[in-house]
C-alpha positions, 0 to 999 in steps of 0.5 A: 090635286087637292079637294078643292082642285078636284071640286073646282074640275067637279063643278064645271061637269057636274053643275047643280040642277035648279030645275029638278025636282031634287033638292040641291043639298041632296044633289050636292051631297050625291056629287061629294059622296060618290067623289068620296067612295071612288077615292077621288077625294082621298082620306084626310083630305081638307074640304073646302069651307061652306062659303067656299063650296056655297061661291062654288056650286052656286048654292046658299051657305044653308045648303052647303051645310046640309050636305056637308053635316050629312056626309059626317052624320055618314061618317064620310067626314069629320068636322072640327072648330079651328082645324076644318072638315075633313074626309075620314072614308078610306077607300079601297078596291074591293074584288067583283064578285060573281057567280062561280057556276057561271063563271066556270061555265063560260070557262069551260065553253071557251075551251070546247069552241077552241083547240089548244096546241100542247107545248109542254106537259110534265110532272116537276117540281114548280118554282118557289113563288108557285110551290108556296101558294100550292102548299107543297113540301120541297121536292113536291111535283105538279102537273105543268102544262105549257099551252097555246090556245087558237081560234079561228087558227088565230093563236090568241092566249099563251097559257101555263099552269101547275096543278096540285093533286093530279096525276098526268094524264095518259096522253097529254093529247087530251089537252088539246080538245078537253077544257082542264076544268073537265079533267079535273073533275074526271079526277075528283078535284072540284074547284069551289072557289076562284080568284082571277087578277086581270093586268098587262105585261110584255111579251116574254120571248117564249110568249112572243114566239108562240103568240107570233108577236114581236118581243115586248109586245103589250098582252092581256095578262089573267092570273087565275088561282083555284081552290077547293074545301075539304074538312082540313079548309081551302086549299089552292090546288091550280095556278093558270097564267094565261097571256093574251094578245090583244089583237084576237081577244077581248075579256067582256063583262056584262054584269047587273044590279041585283 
């Protein structure tokens, strides 16, 4: 679809407001903006002419113009003779940030108001993939544990992890009760920053067995990487992935305006 294709569907949701007390160059150039920053309208896409988006939104040319010269004052286009207006904002998904206190908060009381089943926990070597992001030298070990994490006693999360930096626990038992966070800080590893990636993936079928799924099924995927600073830099010190299924959990954000 192209930016006049885009603006055609636009209009017929988002006609001007001739009663409000909003000048319609400022509602037009509102509506091209926000289609401009989501990436709607990509960058080095032609925009229609001021006589085309003028018959379009039902607008004079003069105000067509406004909104449009002020998008280039913004630098959200370019306007050349002979070769047209064209969009030079080149979009791209930045990350939501939040607080990290509050997010390891919410971490750690989900763990305490559910138990988790320990599968497997072991010191060994991490898969190639894993080993470079933790920094390890070739025959370096991690703590690996491989768990299922249940509410209700409904299983809902499939997690597994390698944790740079720790030595095992006594008794893997611990896991079951204690959220991994407070473990790490019995052992003086405090995590300082955090990256987490949401997706969906199949069940494996070593998931589907311990989610009592059927193989393939869709699950909520999370990836989340923990770091921490020292005077050497940050370091990424654990790596959880966890899988979810969808039937007994649901990842809910609620987040405001500053």
């Amino acid at each position: 679809m192209n930016a006049f294709d885009t603006l055609c569907a636009e209009s017929s949701c988002n006609e001007l407001d001739k009663s409000s007390p909003t000048p319609l160059y400022f509602q037009l150039y509102g509506l091209l903006k926000a289609l401009i920053l989501d990436g709607t309208l990509p960058c080095g896409s032609r925009m229609p002419t001021e006589e085309a988006l003028a018959s379009l939104f039902k607008v004079s040319r003069i105000t067509a113009k406004r909104a449009m010269d002020d998008l280039a004052a913004e630098s959200l286009l370019a306007r050349s003779r002979g070769k047209g207006t064209h969009v030079t904002y080149r979009y791209s998904p930045r990350p939501v940030k939040a607080p990290l206190v509050g997010m390891l908060q919410e971490i750690e009381t989900m763990a305490r108001n559910s138990r988790a089943r320990v599968i497997r926990c072991s010191w060994q070597e991490p898969p190639q993939a894993v080993r470079d992001e933790l920094a390890l030298d070739p025959g370096e070990k991690a703590l690996h544990l491989v768990r299922v994490r249940q509410r209700d006693q409904l299983d809902f999360g499939y997690y597994t992890s390698w944790t740079a930096g720790v030595e095992m626990p006594g008794d893997p038992a611990i896991f079951e009760t204690t959220p991994r966070l407070s473990f790490f800080r019995q052992k003086g590893l405090e995590v300082t920053h955090v990256k987490q990636t949401l997706s969906a993936e199949a069940a494996s079928a070593e998931a589907a067995k311990a989610l009592a799924v059927a193989e393939g099924s869709a699950l909520l995927s999370l990836t989340r990487r923990s770091y921490n600073k020292s005077a050497e830099g940050e370091r990424m010190h654990d790596y959880l992935r966890v899988l979810y299924n969808p039937e007994h959990f649901r990842y809910e954000m609620d987040l405001e305006v500053e």
